[in-house]
Phi, psi and omega in degrees: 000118184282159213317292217276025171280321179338328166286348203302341155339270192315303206306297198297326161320301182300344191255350178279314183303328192288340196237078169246128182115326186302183168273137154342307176311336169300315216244165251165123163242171170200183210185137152192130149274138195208193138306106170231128183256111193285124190284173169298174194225107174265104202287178183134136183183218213194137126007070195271025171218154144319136172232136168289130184241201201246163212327109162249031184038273216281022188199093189310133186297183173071359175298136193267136138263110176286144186316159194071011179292132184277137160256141175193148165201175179239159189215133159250129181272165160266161167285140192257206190234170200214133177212151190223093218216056217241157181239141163194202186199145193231101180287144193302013190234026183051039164265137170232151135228132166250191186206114211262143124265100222240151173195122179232145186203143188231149194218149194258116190273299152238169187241159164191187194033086193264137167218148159281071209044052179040015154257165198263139178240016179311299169316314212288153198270160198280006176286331183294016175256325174233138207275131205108315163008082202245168190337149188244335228348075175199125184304162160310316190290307172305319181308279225288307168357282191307105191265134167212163187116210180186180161230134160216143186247115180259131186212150208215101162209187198250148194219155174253157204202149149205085204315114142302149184236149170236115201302139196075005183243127166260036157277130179237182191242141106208213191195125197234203232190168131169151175233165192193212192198117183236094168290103182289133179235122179234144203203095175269105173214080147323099199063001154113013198236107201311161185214277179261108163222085155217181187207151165238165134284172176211253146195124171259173195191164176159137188246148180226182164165135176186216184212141171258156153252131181252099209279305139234200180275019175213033184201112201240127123277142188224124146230147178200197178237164186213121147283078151253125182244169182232011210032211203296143166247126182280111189237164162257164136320157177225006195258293195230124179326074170243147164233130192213130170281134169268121181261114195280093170231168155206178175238156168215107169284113187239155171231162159171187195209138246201078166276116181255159207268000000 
């Protein structure tokens, strides 16, 4: 479980206090599960030492790349899963706020186009990646293909609503807002072989919309879509002296259901 849920306690005790007084008939769980779709990822960062590097045949061994050389390659994911879980209140002027615990994961389907000081180092044999090295026989590019690893983002935040009801009807649209604090975990191991195992925190952000059904008065289906990002996340490398930002955003498609007490 990652660190910063440990408060969530303390948070839904503070969101009980705040609307104490309020009618029972006001407060509100929901659940919801989905799809998340990771956008791609263009990585890029920089060299924070010199490096040797080891046999790339068409790139001699003992070649130095000096620190501050730009690293960059792109990563496309498969689609993951979204799981979701808020306490909130629902005010009579058709505002609801809650307070989300949210967990999305993505899994990586390949990387590509790796470059150095702004050359492409694909061809070149993958042994150039560790300094000593000698021939691998497998290119950086076929290496890096094999995408295996993930991303997953744990986020604890506050979100806003605002229903439309449509009149004669129990269906209402709406569209929210929220923001939080999200620990991103990334995790690059191509052909099985690590490149990235780190986490950042973050600011999470994320936009909503959709339509509820209201099944009775103490029972809502809800589905919709969500935009989130946490913008770039900052990782080291664990292969070769890199610092590379990962860009985290996704789309997401959810269903769930929203039980008032």
């Amino acid at each position: 479980m990652p660190r910063f849920l440990f408060p969530v306690t303390a948070s839904l005790a503070a969101a009980a206090a705040l609307t104490a007084g309020a009618s029972a008939q006001d407060y509100y769980l929901s659940g919801s599960a989905g799809f998340n779709f990771q956008n791609d990822s263009d990585n890029s960062g920089a060299l924070t030492r010199d490096f040797i590097t080891g046999d790339g045949v068409s790139i001699a061994p003992g070649t130095v790349w000096p620190s501050g050389s730009s690293v960059d390659w792109s990563t496309e994911f498969d689609s993951g899963v979204f799981l979701a879980g808020a306490f909130g209140y629902s005010y009579h002027s058709n505002w609801r706020g809650e307070i989300e615990v949210s967990y999305s994961e993505a899994d990586v389907d390949t990387h590509t186009g790796v470059n150095v000081g702004g050359s492409s180092i694909g061809s070149a044999d993958a042994a150039v990646l560790v300094t000593g090295a000698t021939p691998l026989g497998m290119t950086v590019a076929d290496l890096v293909a094999d995408g295996q690893g993930d991303i997953t983002t744990w986020a604890l935040s506050v979100n806003g609503y605002y229903d439309f009801p449509i009149q004669n009807s129990t269906f209402d649209v709406y569209v929210g807002a929220g923001i939080g604090l999200a620990e991103v975990k990334v995790e690059y191991s191509p052909s099985g072989i690590g490149i990235i195992d780190d986490s950042e925190m973050g600011t999470l952000f994320q936009a909503m919309f959709g339509a509820s059904y209201e099944i009775n008065d103490n029972m809502d289906l809800f589905g919709g879509y969500r935009y989130r990002t946490t913008g770039d996340v900052e990782t080291n490398s664990i292969l070769f002296p890199t610092s590379l930002d990962i860009e985290n955003d996704s789309h997401i498609l959810e269903f769930g259901i929203r039980l008032t007490q």
